[in-house]
C-alpha positions as MATLAB code, in Angstrom:
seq = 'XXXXXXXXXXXXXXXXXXXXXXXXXXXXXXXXXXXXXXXXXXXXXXXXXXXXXXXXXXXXXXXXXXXXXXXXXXXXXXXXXXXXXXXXXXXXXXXXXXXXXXXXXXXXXXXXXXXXXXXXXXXXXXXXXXXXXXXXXXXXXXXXXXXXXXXXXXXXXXXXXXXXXXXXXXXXXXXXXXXXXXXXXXXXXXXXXXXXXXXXXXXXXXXXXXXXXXXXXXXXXXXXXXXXXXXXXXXXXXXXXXXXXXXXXXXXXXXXXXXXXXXXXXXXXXXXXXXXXXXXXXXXXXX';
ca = [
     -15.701  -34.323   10.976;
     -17.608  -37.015    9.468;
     -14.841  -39.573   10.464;
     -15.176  -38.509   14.197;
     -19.193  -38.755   14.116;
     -19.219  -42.353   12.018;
     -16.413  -43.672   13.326;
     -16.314  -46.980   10.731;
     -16.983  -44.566    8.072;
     -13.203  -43.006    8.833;
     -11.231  -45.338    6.140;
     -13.824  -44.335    3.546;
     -14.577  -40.618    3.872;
     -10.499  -40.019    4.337;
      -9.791  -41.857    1.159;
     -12.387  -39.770   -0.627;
     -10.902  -36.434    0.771;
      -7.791  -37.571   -0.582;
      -8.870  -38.714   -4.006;
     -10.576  -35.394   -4.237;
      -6.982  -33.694   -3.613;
      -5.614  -35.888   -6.447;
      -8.220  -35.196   -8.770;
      -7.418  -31.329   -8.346;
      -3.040  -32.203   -9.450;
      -4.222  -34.900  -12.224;
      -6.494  -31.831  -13.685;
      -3.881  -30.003  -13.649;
      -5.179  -26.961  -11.458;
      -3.102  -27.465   -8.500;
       0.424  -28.593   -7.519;
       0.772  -31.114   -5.106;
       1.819  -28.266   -2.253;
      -1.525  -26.961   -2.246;
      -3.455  -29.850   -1.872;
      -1.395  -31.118    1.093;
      -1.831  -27.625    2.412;
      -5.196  -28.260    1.857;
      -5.433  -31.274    3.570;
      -4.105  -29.650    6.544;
      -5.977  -27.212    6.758;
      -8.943  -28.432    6.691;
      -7.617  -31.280    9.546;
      -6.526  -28.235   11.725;
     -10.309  -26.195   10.711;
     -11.985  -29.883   11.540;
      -9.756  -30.193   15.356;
     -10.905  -26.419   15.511;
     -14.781  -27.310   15.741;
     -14.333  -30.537   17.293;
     -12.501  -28.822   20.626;
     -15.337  -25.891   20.553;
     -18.092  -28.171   20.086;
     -17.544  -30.644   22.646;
     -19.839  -30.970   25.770;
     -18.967  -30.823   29.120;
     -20.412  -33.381   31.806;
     -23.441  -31.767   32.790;
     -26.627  -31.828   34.971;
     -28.113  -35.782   35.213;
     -30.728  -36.840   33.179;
     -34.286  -35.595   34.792;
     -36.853  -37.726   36.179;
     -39.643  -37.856   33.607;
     -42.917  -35.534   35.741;
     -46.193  -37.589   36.468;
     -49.727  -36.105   36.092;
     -52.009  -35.388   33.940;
     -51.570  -34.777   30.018;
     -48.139  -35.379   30.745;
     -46.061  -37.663   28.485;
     -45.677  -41.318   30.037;
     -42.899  -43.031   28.177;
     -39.482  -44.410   29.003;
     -35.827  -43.344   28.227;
     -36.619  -39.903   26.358;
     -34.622  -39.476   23.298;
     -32.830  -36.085   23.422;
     -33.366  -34.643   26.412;
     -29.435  -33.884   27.054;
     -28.902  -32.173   23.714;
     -30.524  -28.818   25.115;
     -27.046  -28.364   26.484;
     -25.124  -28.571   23.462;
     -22.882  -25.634   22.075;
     -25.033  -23.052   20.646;
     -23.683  -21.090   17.401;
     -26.401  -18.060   17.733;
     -28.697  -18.659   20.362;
     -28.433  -17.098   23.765;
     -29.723  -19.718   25.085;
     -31.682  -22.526   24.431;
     -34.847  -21.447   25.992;
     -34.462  -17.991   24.326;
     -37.508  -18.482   22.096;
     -39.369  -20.752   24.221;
     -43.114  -20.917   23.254;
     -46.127  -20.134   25.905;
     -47.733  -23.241   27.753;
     -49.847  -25.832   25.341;
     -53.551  -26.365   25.612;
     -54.409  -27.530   29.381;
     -54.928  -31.608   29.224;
     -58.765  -30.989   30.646;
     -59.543  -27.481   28.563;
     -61.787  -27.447   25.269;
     -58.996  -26.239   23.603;
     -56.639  -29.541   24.083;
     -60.337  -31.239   23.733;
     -60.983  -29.944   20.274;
     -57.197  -30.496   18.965;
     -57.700  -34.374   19.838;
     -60.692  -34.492   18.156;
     -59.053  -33.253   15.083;
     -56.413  -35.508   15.174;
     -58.884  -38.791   15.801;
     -61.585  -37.119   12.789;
     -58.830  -36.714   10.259;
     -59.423  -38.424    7.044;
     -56.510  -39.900    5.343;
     -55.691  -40.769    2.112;
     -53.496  -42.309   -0.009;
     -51.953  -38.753   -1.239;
     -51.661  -37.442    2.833;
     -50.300  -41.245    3.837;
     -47.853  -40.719    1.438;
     -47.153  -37.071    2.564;
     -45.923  -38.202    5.485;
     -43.698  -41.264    4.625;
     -42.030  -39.162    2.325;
     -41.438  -35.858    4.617;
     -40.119  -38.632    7.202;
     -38.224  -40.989    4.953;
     -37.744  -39.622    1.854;
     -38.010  -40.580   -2.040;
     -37.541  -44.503   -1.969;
     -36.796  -44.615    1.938;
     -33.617  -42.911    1.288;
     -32.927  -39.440    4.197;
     -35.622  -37.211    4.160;
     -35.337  -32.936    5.350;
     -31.913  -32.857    5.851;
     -31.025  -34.421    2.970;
     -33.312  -32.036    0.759;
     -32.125  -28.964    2.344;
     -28.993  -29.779    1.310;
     -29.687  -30.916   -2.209;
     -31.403  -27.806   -2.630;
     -28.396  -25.286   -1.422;
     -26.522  -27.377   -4.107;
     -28.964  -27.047   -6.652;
     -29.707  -23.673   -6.530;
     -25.578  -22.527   -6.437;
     -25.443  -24.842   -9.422;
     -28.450  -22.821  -11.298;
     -26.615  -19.763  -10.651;
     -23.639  -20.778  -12.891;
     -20.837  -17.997  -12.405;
     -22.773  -15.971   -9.684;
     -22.030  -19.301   -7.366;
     -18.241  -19.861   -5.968;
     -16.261  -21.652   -3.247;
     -17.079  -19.056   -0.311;
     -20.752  -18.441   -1.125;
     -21.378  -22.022   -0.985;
     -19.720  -23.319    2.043;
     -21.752  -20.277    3.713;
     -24.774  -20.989    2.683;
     -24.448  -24.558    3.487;
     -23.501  -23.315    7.234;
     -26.031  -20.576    7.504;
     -28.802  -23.729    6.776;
     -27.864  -26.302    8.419;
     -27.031  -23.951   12.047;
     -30.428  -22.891   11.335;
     -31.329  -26.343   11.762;
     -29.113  -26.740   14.485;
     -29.746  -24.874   16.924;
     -33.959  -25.054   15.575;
     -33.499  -28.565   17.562;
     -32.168  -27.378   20.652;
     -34.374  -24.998   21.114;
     -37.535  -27.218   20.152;
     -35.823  -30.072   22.699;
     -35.939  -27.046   25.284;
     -39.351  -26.710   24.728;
     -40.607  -30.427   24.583;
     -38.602  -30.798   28.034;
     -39.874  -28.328   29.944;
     -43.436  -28.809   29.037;
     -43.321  -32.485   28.804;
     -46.355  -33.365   26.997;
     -48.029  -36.228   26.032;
     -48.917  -37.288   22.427;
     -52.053  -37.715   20.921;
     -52.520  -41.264   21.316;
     -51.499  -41.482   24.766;
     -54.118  -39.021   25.429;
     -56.806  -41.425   23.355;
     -54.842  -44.830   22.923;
     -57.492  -45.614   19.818;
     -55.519  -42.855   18.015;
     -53.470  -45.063   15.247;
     -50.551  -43.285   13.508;
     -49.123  -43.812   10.203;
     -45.125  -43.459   11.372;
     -43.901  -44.661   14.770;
     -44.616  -41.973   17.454;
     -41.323  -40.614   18.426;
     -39.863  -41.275   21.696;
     -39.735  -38.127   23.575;
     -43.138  -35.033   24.585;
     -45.204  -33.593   21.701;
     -45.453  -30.135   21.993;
     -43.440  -28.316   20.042;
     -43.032  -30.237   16.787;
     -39.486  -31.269   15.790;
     -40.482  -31.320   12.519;
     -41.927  -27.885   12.161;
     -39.101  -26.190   13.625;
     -36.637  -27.974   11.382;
     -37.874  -26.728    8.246;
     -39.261  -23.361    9.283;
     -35.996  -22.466   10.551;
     -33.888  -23.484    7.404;
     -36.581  -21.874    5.285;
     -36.077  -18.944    6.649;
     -33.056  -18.714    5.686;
     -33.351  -20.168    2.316;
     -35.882  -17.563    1.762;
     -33.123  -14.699    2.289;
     -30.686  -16.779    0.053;
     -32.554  -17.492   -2.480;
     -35.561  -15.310   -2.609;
     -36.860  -16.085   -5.891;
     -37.707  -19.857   -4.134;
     -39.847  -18.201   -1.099;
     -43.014  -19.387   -2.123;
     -41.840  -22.893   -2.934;
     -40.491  -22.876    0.791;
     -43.403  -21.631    2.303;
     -45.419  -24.545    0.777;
     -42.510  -26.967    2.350;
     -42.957  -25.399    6.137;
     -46.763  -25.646    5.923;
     -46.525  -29.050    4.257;
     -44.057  -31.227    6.209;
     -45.784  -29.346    9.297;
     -49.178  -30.617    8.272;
     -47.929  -34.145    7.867;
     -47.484  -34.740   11.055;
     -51.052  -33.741   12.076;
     -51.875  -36.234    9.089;
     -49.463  -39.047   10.789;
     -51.309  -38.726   14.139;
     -48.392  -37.821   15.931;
     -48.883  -34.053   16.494;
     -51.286  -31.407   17.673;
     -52.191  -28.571   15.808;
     -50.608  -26.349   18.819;
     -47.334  -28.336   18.477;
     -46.828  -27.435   14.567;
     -47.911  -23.671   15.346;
     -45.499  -23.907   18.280;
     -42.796  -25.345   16.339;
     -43.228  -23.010   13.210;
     -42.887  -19.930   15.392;
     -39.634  -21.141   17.211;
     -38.164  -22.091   13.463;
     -38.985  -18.532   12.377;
     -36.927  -16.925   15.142;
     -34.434  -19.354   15.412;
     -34.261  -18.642   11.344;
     -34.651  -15.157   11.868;
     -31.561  -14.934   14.336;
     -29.626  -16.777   11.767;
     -30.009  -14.436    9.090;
     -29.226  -11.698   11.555;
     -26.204  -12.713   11.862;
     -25.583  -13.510    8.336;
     -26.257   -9.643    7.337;
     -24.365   -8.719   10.253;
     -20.795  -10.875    8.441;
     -20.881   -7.770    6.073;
     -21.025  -11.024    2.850;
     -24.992   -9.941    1.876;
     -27.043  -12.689    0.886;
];
């Protein structure tokens, strides 16, 4: 899979899959047979989700609208990927949220002004570098969420095994699969503009992203993993709960969001979560 994705990464990640196989007959735990089985298995798994995952041509790229409040850059990032293969979705405007603030209401009026009035800091300037790039510029949220699956598997000593981990791994990172299509559903249909292209003296800490505001990315993409962290890993809910409200938050702090887009975004992430974990329960393996 990761060959296919990064293609000049191929050479690399192959050798590693293979070394891995090795390591398992020099340990002494496995003949050669079974890791060539392996091997091949996991090829024929890989051609498996490759053939169901790929996207057929579909409808051309919309015109971006004109008018008022309405987002006024070039080449939006993303806007294709509402149509790709959903895993538990119905569809990727299944959970889309109600309209945002109207550009001309007090509403929209009083959410700029927040944005513009916000005081940062050195602690909330940080905040956001590190919810966007991570510790020392290295991958921020997806990398975490993944580190953290691993972690807490690894904490659980025996209770942790082959099975559990590959689906938890899954049940995360679908969540935060299919949390993007359906916050790209919602960014495309609404189509609106940031904060500083509402108020171009509006300065942002992070380069705006290329593509509408409302709902935030962000705040989908770790509400809906959380979620489903949460019913992993119970025991860690409050620790999650203070990563959805944080990364949220940062980027109101950054300059780049609304307060409508994280509350948007969080209550996509929790349904798009919650579906996940629906279907977990419903794979008869508990949490």
């Amino acid at each position: 899979m990761i060959a296919h994705l990064y293609p000049k990464e191929a050479q690399r990640v192959t050798a590693a899959a293979e070394e891995a196989a090795r390591s398992r007959v020099q340990a002494g735990v496995a003949f050669p047979s079974d890791t060539k089985a392996g091997l091949d298995l996991g090829r024929v798994v890989a051609a498996r989700v490759l053939e169901y995952m790929k996207i057929e041509p579909g409808a051309p790229t919309p015109a971006v609208p004109t008018g008022p409040g309405i987002w006024n850059g070039k080449n939006p990032v993303g806007v294709n990927e509402i149509a790709w293969r959903r895993l538990v979705l119905t569809s990727a405007d299944q959970f889309r949220p109600a309209p945002p603030p109207a550009p001309d209401s007090a509403a929209r009026a009083a959410e700029l002004a927040e944005v513009k009035s916000f005081k940062r800091t050195p602690f909330t300037n940080g905040k956001v570098n590190y919810w966007q790039f991570g510790q020392q510029g290295g991958p921020g949220v997806l990398f975490r969420l993944s580190e953290e699956v691993g972690r807490r598997l690894a904490e659980e000593g025996g209770h942790a095994s082959a099975p559990r981990a590959a689906r938890a791994y899954a049940l995360v990172h679908v969540a935060h699969y299919e949390g993007w299509i359906a916050s790209q559903d919602a960014k495309f249909h609404y189509w609106t503009a940031r904060p500083n292209q509402f108020d171009p003296t509006i300065t942002t800490v992070i380069p705006t992203p290329p593509f509408p505001t409302y709902p935030s990315n962000a705040a989908t993409l770790v509400m809906a993993p959380a979620v489903v962290l949460k019913y992993l890993f119970p025991g860690q809910a409050v620790r999650y709960d203070g990563w959805v409200k944080e990364f949220g938050e940062s980027r109101l702090w950054a300059g780049i969001h609304f307060r409508s887009d994280l509350d948007s975004g969080w209550e996509i992430g929790r349904r798009v979560g919650e579906a996940v974990v629906e279907r977990a329960k419903g794979d008869g393996a508990g949490s």
